[in-house]
N, C-alpha and C positions, 0 to 999 in steps of 0.2 A: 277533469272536464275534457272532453275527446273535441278532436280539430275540427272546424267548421269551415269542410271543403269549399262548400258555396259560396259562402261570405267572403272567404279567400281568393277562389276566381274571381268569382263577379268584381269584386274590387281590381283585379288585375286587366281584365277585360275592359272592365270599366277606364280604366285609368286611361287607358292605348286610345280612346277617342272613335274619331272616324277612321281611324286605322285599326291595321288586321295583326295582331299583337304577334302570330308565329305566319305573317302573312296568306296570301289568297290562292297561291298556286300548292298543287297536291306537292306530299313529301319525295322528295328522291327517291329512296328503299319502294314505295309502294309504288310512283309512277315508273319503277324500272321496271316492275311485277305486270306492266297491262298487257302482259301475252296469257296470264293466266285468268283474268275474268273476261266475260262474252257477254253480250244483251241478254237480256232475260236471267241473268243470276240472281238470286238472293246473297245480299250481303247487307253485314252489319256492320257499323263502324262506330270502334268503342269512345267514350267520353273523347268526344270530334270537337269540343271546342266549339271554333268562330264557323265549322263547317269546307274548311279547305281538301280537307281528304274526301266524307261525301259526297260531296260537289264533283269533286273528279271522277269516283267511281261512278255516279249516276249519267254524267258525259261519256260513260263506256256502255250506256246502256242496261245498266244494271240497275236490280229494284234493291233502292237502299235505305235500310233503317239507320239512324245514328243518335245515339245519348247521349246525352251532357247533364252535368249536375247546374251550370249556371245559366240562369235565364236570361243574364246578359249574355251570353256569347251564343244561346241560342237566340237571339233576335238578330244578332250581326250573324248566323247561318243565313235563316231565313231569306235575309238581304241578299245576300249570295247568290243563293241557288234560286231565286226570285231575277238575278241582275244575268246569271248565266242561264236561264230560262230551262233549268232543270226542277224536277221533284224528288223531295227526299223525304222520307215519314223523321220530322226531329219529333225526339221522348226528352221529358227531361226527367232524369234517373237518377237518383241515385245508386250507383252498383253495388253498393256494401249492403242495399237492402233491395236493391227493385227482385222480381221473378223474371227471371230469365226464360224465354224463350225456349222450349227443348226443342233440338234437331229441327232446328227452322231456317238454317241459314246458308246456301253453298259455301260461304264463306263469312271468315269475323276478320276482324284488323282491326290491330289496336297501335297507334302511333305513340310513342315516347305517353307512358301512362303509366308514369313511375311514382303514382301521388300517394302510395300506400309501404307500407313494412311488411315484414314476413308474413305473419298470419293474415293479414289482409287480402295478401298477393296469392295468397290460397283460395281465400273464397272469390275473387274475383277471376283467377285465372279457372277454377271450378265451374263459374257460369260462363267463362268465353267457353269453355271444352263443351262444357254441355249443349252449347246454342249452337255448335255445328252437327252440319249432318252427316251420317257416317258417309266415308269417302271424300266429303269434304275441308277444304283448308282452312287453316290459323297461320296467320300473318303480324308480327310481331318486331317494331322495331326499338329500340330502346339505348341507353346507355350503360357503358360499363363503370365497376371503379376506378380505371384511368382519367375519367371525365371531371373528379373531380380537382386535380392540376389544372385542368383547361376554365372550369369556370363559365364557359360558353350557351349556360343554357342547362336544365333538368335539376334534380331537388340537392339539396347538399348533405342529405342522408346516406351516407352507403349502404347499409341494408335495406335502400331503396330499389340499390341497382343492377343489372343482370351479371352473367358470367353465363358461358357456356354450359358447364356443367352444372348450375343452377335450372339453365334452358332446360337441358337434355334429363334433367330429372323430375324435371314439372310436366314434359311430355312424354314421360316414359308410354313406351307402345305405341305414339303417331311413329307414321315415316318422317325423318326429318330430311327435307326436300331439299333444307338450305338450313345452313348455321353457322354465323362466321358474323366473328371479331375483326371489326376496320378504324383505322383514323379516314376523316374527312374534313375538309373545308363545307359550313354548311351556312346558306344563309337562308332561314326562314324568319322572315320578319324581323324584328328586333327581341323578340321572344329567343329565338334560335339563330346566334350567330357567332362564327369562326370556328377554329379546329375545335373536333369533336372526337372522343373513340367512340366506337357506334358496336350496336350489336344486333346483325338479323335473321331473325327467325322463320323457314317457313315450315309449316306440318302440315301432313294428312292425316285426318281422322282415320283409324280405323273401319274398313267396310263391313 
């Protein structure tokens, strides 16, 4: 019987109440990145959850798509970018089957979206690749296998989790802009919280 991401969220989502389970403000790794998006970009931002990442990139003026598999955490987006008086197109998607997008997006960003195994992580990172357009970036941040000592937050799979050279060989042929292994002190909500090793990614598509 294959795992029912949904039912899984939404129960997690659910549970957090009137609160924002990986809270309300954008991620560190992305909001460090706002010299690289400008108004008028295309971006998509992958399975966003409660909607804290799009929400910030559409306060940069950017025109932003974001999917999520649970319809509870897309109604607590909603609220969001409704209370920060932005717009943002929410999809609710499933990635392991929706149609992606081709070369529709200046840029994709996918935060800590470690809910998949190997093969999985193929066909999902296949349609992040594809839904950029050439010349434009993939943003990617995630955890390593040190993470799971820390317990702080992300899946307790290891073959969930990145490593450099798993990076660098899922994007073989972008430029890689950026890729680098960190520990951090992180607090996002109570979803994401205390030391963390962290791993971020950024690439250019191919022109």
């Amino acid at each position: 019987m294959s795992f029912d991401h949904e039912a899984f969220w939404s129960a997690r989502y659910r549970d957090a109440g009137e609160d924002y389970l990986f809270g309300t403000a954008p991620n560190a790794f992305l909001s460090a990145q706002a010299g690289r998006f400008a108004a008028g970009m295309s971006v998509l931002a992958v399975a966003d959850g409660e909607g804290r990442n799009s929400v910030w990139l559409a306060e940069q003026g950017c025109a932003v798509t974001a999917t999520e598999i649970s319809p509870v955490a897309l109604a607590k987006a909603a609220k969001l970018a409704r209370a920060r008086q932005v717009a943002v197109d929410f999809i609710e998607a499933d990635l392991l089957r929706w149609e992606w997008p081709l070369a529709a997006f200046d840029a994709v960003v996918g935060i800590f979206i470690q809910f998949v195994g190997p093969a999985e992580r193929e066909i999902l990172f296949a349609g992040m690749q594809a839904a950029v357009k050439p010349g434009g970036l993939l943003l990617l941040q995630g955890y390593t296998p040190k993470q799971l000592e820390y317990r702080t937050g992300g899946p307790s799979a290891v073959e969930n989790l990145y490593t450099a050279e798993l990076l660098r060989s899922a994007f073989a042929g972008w430029e890689l802009l950026e890729l680098r292994e960190h520990e951090a002190v992180i607090g996002e909500g109570r979803g994401h919280a205390g030391r963390a090793a962290l791993i971020d990614l950024v690439a250019r598509k191919p022109a």
